[in-house]
Structures are given as C-alpha cells and as structure tokens.
C-alpha positions as CSV (number, residue, x, y, z in Angstrom):
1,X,-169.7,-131.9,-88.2
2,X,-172.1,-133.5,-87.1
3,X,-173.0,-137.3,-88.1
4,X,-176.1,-139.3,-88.8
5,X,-175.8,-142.6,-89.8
6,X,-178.4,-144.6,-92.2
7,X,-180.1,-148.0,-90.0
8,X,-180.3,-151.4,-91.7
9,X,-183.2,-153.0,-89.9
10,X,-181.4,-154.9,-87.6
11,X,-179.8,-151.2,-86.3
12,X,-176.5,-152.2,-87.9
13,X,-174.5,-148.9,-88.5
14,X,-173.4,-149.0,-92.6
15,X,-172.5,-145.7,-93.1
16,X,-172.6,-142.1,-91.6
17,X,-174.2,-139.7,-93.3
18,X,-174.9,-135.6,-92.6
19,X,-178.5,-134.9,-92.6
20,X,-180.6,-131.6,-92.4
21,X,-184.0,-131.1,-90.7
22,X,-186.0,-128.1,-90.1
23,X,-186.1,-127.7,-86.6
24,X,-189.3,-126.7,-84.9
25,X,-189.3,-124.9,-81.6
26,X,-189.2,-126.7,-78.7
27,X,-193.2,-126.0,-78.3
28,X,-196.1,-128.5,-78.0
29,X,-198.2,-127.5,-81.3
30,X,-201.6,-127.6,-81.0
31,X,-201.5,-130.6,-83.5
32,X,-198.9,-132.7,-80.7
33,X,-201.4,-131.5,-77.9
34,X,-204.2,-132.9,-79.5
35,X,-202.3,-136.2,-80.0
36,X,-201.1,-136.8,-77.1
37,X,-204.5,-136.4,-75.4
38,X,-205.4,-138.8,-77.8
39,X,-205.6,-142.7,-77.3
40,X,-202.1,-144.8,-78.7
41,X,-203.6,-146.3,-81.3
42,X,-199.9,-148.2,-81.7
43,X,-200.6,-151.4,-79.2
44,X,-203.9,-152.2,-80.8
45,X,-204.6,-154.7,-83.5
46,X,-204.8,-153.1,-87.2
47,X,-208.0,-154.1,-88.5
48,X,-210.5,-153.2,-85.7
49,X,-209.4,-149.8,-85.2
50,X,-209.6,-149.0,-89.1
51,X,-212.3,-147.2,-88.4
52,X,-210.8,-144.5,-86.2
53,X,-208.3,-144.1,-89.0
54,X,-210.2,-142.7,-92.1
55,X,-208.6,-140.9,-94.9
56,X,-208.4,-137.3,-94.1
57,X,-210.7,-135.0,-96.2
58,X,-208.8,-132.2,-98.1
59,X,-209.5,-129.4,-99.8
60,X,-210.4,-129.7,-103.7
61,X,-208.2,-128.1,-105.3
62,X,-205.4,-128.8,-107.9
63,X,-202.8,-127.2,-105.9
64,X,-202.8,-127.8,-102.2
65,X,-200.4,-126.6,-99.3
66,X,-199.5,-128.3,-96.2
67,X,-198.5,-126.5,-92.6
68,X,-195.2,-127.3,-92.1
69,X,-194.9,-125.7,-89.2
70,X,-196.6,-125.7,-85.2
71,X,-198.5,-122.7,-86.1
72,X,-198.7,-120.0,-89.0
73,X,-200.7,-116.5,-89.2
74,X,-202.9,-116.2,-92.4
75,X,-202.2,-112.3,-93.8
76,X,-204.4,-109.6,-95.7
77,X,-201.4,-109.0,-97.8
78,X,-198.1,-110.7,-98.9
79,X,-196.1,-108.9,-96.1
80,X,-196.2,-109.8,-91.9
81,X,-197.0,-105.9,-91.1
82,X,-200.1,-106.4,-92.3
83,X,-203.3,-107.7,-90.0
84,X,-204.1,-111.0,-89.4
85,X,-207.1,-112.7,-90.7
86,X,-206.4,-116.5,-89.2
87,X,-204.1,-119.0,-87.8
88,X,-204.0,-122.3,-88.8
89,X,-202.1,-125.6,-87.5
90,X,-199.1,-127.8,-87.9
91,X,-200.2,-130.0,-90.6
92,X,-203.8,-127.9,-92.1
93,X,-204.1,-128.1,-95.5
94,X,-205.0,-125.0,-97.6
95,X,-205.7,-124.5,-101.6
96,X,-203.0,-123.2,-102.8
97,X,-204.1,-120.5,-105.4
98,X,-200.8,-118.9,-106.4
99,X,-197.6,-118.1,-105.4
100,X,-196.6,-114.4,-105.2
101,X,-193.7,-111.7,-104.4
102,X,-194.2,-110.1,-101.1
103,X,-192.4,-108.9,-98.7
104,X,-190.5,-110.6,-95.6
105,X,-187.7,-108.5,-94.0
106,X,-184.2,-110.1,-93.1
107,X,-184.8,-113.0,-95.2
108,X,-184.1,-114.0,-98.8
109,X,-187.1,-115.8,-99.6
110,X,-189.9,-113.3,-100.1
111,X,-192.3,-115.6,-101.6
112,X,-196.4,-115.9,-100.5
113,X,-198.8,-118.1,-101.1
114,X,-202.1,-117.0,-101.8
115,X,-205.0,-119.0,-99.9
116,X,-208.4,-117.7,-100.4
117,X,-208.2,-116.7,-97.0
118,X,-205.4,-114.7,-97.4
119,X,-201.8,-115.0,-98.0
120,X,-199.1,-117.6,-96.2
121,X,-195.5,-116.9,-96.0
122,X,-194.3,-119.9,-98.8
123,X,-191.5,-121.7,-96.5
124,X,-193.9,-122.7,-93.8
125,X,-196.3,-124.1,-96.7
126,X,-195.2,-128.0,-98.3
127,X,-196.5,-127.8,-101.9
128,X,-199.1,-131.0,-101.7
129,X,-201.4,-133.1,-104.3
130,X,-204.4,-134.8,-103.2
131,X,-204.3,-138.1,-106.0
132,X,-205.5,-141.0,-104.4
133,X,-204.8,-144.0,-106.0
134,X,-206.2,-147.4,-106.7
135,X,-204.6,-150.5,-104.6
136,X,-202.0,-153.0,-106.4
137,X,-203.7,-156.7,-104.6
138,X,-200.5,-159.0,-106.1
139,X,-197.1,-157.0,-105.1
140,X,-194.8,-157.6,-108.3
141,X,-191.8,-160.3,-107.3
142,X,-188.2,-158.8,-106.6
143,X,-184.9,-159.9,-105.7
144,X,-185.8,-158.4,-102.5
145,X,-189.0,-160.8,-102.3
146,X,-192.7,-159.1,-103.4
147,X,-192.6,-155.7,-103.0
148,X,-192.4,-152.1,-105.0
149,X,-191.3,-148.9,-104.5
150,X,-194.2,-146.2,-103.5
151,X,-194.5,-142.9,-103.0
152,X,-197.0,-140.8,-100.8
153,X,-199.3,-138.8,-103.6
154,X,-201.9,-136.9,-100.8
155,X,-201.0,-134.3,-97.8
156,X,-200.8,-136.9,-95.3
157,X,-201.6,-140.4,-94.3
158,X,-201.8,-141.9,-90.7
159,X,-200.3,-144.7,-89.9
160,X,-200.6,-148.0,-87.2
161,X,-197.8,-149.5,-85.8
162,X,-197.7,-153.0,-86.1
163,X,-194.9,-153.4,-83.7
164,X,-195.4,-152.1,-80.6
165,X,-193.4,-150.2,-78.9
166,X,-191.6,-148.3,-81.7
167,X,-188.2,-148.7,-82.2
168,X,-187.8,-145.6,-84.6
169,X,-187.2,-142.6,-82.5
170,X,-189.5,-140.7,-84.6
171,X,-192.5,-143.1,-83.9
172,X,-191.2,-143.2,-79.8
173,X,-192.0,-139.2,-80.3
174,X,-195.4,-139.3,-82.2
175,X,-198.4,-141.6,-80.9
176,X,-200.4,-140.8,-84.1
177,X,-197.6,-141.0,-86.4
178,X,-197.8,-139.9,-90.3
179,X,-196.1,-140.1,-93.7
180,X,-196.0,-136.9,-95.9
181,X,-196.3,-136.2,-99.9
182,X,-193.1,-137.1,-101.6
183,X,-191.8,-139.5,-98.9
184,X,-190.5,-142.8,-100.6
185,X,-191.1,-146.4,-98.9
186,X,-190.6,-149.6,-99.7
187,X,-194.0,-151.5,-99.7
188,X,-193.9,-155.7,-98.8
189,X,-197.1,-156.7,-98.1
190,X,-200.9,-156.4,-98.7
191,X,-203.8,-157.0,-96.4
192,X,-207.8,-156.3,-96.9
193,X,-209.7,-155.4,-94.1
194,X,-213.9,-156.7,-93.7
195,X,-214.7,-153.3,-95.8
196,X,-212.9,-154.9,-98.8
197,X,-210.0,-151.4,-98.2
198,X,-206.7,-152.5,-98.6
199,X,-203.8,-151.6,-96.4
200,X,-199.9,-151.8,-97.2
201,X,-197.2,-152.9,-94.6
202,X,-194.6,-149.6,-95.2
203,X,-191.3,-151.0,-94.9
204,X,-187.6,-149.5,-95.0
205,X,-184.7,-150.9,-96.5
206,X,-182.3,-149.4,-93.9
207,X,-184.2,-148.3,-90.6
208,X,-185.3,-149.5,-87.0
209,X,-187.0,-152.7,-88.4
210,X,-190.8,-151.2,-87.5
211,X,-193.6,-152.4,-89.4
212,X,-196.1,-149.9,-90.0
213,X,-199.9,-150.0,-92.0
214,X,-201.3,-147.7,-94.1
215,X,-204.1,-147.4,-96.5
216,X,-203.3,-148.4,-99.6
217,X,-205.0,-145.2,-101.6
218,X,-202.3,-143.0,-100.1
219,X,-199.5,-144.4,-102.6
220,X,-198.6,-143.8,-106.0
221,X,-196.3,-146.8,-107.3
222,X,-192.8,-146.1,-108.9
223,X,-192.5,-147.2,-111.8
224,X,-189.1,-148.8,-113.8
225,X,-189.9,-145.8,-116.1
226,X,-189.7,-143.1,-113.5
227,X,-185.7,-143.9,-112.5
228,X,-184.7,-144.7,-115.7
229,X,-181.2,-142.5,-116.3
230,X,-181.5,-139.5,-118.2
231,X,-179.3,-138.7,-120.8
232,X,-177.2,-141.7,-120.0
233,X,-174.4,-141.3,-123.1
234,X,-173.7,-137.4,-122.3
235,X,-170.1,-137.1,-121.6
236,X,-168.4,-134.7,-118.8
237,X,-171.4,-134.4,-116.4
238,X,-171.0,-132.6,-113.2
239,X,-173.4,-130.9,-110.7
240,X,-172.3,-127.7,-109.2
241,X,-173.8,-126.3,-105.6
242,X,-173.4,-122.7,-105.0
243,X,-173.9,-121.9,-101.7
244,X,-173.4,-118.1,-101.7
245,X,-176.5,-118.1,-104.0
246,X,-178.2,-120.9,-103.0
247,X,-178.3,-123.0,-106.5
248,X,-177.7,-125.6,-108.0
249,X,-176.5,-126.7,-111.6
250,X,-176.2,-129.4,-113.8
251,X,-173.6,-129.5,-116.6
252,X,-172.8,-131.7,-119.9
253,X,-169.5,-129.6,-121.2
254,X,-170.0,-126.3,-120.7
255,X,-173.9,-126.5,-121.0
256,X,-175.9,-126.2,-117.9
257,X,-179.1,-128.2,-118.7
258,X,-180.6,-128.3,-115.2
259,X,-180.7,-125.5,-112.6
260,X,-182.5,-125.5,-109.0
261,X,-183.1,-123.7,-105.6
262,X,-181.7,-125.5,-102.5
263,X,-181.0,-125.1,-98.8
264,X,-177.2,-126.0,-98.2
265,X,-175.9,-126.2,-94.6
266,X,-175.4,-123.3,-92.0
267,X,-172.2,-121.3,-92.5
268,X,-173.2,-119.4,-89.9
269,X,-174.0,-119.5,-85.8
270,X,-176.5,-117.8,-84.0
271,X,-174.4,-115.1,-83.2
272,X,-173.2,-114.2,-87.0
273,X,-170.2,-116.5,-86.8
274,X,-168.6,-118.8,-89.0
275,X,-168.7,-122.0,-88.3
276,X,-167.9,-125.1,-89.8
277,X,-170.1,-127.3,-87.7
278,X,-172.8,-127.7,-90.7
279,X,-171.5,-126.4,-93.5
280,X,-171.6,-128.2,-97.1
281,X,-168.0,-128.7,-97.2
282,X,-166.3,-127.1,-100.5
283,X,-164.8,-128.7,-103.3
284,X,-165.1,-131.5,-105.6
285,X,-166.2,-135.1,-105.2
286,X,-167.7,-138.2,-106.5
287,X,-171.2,-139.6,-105.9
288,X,-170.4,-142.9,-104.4
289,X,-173.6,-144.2,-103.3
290,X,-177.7,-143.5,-104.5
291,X,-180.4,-144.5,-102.7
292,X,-184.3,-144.3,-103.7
293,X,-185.4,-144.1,-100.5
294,X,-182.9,-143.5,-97.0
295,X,-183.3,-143.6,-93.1
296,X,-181.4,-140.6,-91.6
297,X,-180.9,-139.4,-88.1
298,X,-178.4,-137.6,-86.4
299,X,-178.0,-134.9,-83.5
300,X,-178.5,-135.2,-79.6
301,X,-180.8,-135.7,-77.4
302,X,-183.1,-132.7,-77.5
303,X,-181.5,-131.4,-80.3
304,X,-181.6,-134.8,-83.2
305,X,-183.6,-135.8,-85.8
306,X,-185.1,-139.2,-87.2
307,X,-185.9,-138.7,-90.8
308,X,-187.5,-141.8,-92.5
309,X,-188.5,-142.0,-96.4
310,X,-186.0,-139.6,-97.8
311,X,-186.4,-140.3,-101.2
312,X,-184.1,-140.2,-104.3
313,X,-181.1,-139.8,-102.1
314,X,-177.1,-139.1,-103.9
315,X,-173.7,-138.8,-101.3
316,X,-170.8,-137.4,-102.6
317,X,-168.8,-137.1,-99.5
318,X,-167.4,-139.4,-97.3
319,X,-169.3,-138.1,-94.2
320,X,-172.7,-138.8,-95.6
321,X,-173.5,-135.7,-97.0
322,X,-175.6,-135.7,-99.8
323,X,-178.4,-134.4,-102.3
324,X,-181.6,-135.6,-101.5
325,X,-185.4,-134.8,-101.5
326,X,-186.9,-132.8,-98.7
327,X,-190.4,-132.7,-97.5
328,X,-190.1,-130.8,-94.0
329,X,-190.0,-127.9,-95.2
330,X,-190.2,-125.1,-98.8
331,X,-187.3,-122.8,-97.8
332,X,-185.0,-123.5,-100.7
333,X,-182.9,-120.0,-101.6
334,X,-182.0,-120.2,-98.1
335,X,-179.4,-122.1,-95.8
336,X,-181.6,-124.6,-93.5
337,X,-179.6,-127.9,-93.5
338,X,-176.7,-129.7,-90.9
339,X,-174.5,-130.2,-94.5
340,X,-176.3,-131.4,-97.3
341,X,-178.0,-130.2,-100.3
342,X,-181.6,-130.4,-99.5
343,X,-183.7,-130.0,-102.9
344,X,-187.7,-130.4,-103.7
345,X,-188.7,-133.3,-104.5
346,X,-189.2,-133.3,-108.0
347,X,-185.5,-131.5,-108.3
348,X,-183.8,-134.2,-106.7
349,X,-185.7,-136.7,-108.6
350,X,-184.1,-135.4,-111.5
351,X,-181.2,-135.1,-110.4
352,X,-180.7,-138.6,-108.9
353,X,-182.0,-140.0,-112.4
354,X,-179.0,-137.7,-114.5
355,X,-176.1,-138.6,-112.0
356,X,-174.0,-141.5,-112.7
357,X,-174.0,-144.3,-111.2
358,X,-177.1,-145.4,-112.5
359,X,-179.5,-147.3,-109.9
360,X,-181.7,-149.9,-110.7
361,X,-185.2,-149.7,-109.8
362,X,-184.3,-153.2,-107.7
363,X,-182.9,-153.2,-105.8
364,X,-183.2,-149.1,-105.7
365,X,-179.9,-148.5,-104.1
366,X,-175.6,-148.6,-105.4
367,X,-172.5,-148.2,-104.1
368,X,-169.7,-147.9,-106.0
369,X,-165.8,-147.3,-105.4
370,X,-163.0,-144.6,-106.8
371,X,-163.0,-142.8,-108.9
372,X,-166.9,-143.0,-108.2
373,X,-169.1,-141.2,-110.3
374,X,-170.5,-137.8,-111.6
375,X,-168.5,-135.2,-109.9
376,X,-170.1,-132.6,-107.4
377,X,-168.5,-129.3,-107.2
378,X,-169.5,-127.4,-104.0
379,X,-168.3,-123.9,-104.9
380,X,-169.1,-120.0,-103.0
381,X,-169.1,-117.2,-105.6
C-alpha cells in the first residue's frame, strides 16, 4: 500500500495517510512548455511583478469547465469516432452548456459535456464557477492567530512564491504555480499593493512551510455556517462505499439520506490483475480524524504526488486512507485513486459536515480515539 504522509510546516511526519491523484502522462503539455519557457517569477519580490500576474479572463458563463488534462480533442458528437473540430489545453476553460449521454467504449463513464464548440469527454473537464469575490482587509482573530478558512471560487488563480526556492515538491515542479476551484487554504495575512488590489498570504496548516500570494478576489471565505454538523442528534449513522459500483451512501437506521459517485482505489493492475497495492481496503471502521483542508503526498520519484488544499478531508483507517474532496480530476463512477474515496467537492463537503466527530470551524481539524466515530463500511456487491 502505498503511504503518503500529511507535513506540519516544519516537515514533521504526523500521520500517514493513502492518497489518490490522477496521473498525467509523462508528457510536457503545451501549458508546462509554455511555463517553463517562461521567466520564474518565484525569486522576485511580490508587489512589482503584480502586473505580470493579472486575473485570468474566463468565459461568461454560469457553468464553466476546466482542462484537466495535458491535452483534450473537442468532438462533433458525444462519441470519439466522430471528427474532430479542436483541441484545447491543460488548464483552458470552456462554457459548459450541458452535460450529456454519449458514447465512450471500454469505460463506464459515458458522460459529455457540451461546449458550443462541440462536445468534451466529462472526466477530462473540472466543473468550474467564475465568482470573484470582494477582499476581507481585517482577517477575523483565531486561536490560531488572524486568519480564516478560504476557498478558491474561479477556474484558476496564479500564485508568487514568497519563499524562494520552494520547499513543496509541487511548487519545485511548477515555475508558475496555481490553485484550482474547490481547493481549501488557510489565509493569515493581508497586503495591498500601489493599485489599492489586495493580496492574501495562502497558508497550510500541515505542509512544507511555503508562503505563497494570491489575489484576494480569487477566494470565497468559509463561513462557521458552512461546517456546521448536519443532522447532529440522528442516531446509528454510518457511510457505506461500494466499490463494485462505485457509490457511496449515507445512512440514519435503515434510511439512506445521502447517496454519491466516487473513485475508490485500483483493484486492478495494468495487466487485469488483482492487486492489493491500492485498493480501499474492505470492511468497517471509524473516522478518527477530519480535516478542512490537508497536505498529501505520497509515491516515488517519477511516479508521487504532492497534493496541497485538499479540502473537507475524513480518515477512517489507520493507513491514512480517507474521504476527501477532489479537484484533479471528474471521473467519479470509476476507480482512479491509490486507496481512498475520492468525492466532488460539494459531496464530500457534505459528507464531512454529517460524519461524527464534529469539527470546529477553528481550529478546522480533530482527532479523536476508539471507538472513534461514525462508522465507514467499505463493502463489494
């Protein structure tokens, strides 16, 4: 199995923890060409580069997807037989008119998107908003010192390292690194550049210690409102994961009152075999820790991952593995993690506000012992 483990930012090892990523091919997109060709923006002082750093212009429209992928083919019709009208780019941005049934052989998931360009195979398409929001000047005061919680509301948002060189092996990889919709981060600190814009220092409770800038428009605040527990007096609650169909359920009694799509672990290798090397292990355990935002990483060189601002984030087993929201990629129906329960956004969200133990908005994350809390039952049938 392998093991990630979440980073205080000191690098301090607290706890391992399985972690799934989409995988891209071992290809340089057009998007990481262009970047590297680029100038680092990373060893040069925030405020007079701001300039070179505006707020990308997206489509308007109410529904937007994001390219999730190094490079997808835009199609006449909802199947891959059919010709091709376009190709657009690792993180492109398209309106995102409706989602269809089409057809994709091999594969569960025979969901399109239709673009009014044509049509885009769902999984390589992050369903995006484009809400900007107004700055908070006076960060509220915490036990944790000024800060709030914050969540990325538009496709994308560039970022400047205020830290140079990057100590997060995601930002060592990217010299024009960004945050996506749904990512969760901690914010501590305001600044306002000559323009009167205001930036946020982004900031992880558990990660490599980097400090990183953003414009403050790009983030929504969490509210106390937003975590509070949902239907904290039911009795008997317990989550079930199927992984033969790809679901997953939430129970009071014998009444299901929340259901979802995920992406559980591999069962299987490249050559159609077993394995147990990522599977969600079966059986029935206790979340024992919930976190609003986590670090993850795992893997080997050449073959790891560096996830940061993994938002509303529930372990149940001792390993690390976990449900948790997932903005790398749309494939839910379908196996696609290294052992947990990946779930969109909004699912997990849910999810991590009906599960016991309940988590207070500060200091956002709980750890609790046996018998631990709300039961998950990883079942295949």
């Amino acid at each position: 199995m392998i093991l990630c483990t979440l980073h205080k930012k000191s690098g301090f090892k607290l706890q391992s923890a399985n972690i799934i990523l989409l995988v891209k091919k071992s290809m340089i997109t057009r998007r990481k060409f262009l970047k590297k060709a680029a100038i680092g923006m990373a060893s040069l002082a925030i405020f007079p580069v701001k300039k070179w750093l505006p707020l990308a212009q997206f489509p308007q429209a109410e529904r937007l997807g994001r390219v999730n992928v190094g490079m997808v083919e835009v199609k006449t019709r909802p199947d891959p037989d059919s010709a091709t009208v376009a190709k657009v780019y690792e993180d492109s941005v398209v309106p995102w008119l409706r989602e269809v049934v089409g057809r994709q052989p091999y594969r569960r998931n025979q969901r399109w998107v239709e673009t009014p360009d044509g049509y885009i195979w769902a999984p390589y398409l992050q369903p995006v908003e484009n809400l900007p929001n107004g700055p908070v000047k006076t960060l509220p005061e915490t036990s944790l010192g000024a800060g709030m919680w914050a969540e990325v509301s538009i496709p994308y948002i560039d970022l400047i390292l205020d830290n140079p060189p990057a100590r997060s092996p995601w930002l060592q990889e990217d010299t024009n690194p960004r945050l996506y919709y749904s990512q969760v981060f901690w914010i501590d600190g305001t600044r306002q550049d000559g323009d009167g814009q205001v930036w946020y220092r982004v900031n992880e409770r558990y990660g490599y210690g980097d400090i990183l800038w953003a414009k403050a428009e790009a983030f929504r605040p969490i509210t106390n409102d937003e975590i509070a527990p949902i239907h904290p007096e039911a009795e008997n609650k317990r989550v079930v994961v199927n992984i033969a169909y790809q679901t997953l359920s939430c129970f009071e009694g014998n009444n299901e009152v929340y259901y979802a799509l995920i992406s559980s672990g591999f069962r299987y290798n490249i050559d159609g075999n077993r394995t147990e090397t990522w599977e969600t292990p079966l059986g029935i355990r206790p979340i024992w820790r919930k976190l609003i935002s986590a670090h993850m990483s795992g893997g080997t060189t050449g073959g790891g991952y560096d996830l940061a601002g993994v938002s509303w984030t529930s372990l149940f087993e001792g390993n690390g593995v976990a449900l948790h929201g997932t903005f790398w990629h749309n494939n839910f129906g379908e196996e696609m993690s290294h052992g947990c329960v990946n779930l969109a956004p909004l699912d997990a969200k849910w999810i991590f506000r009906w599960v016991n133990p309940i988590v207070a908005y500060d200091p956002g994350d709980i750890t609790i012992g046996m018998p631990g809390g709300t039961q998950v039952e990883v079942v295949e049938a």
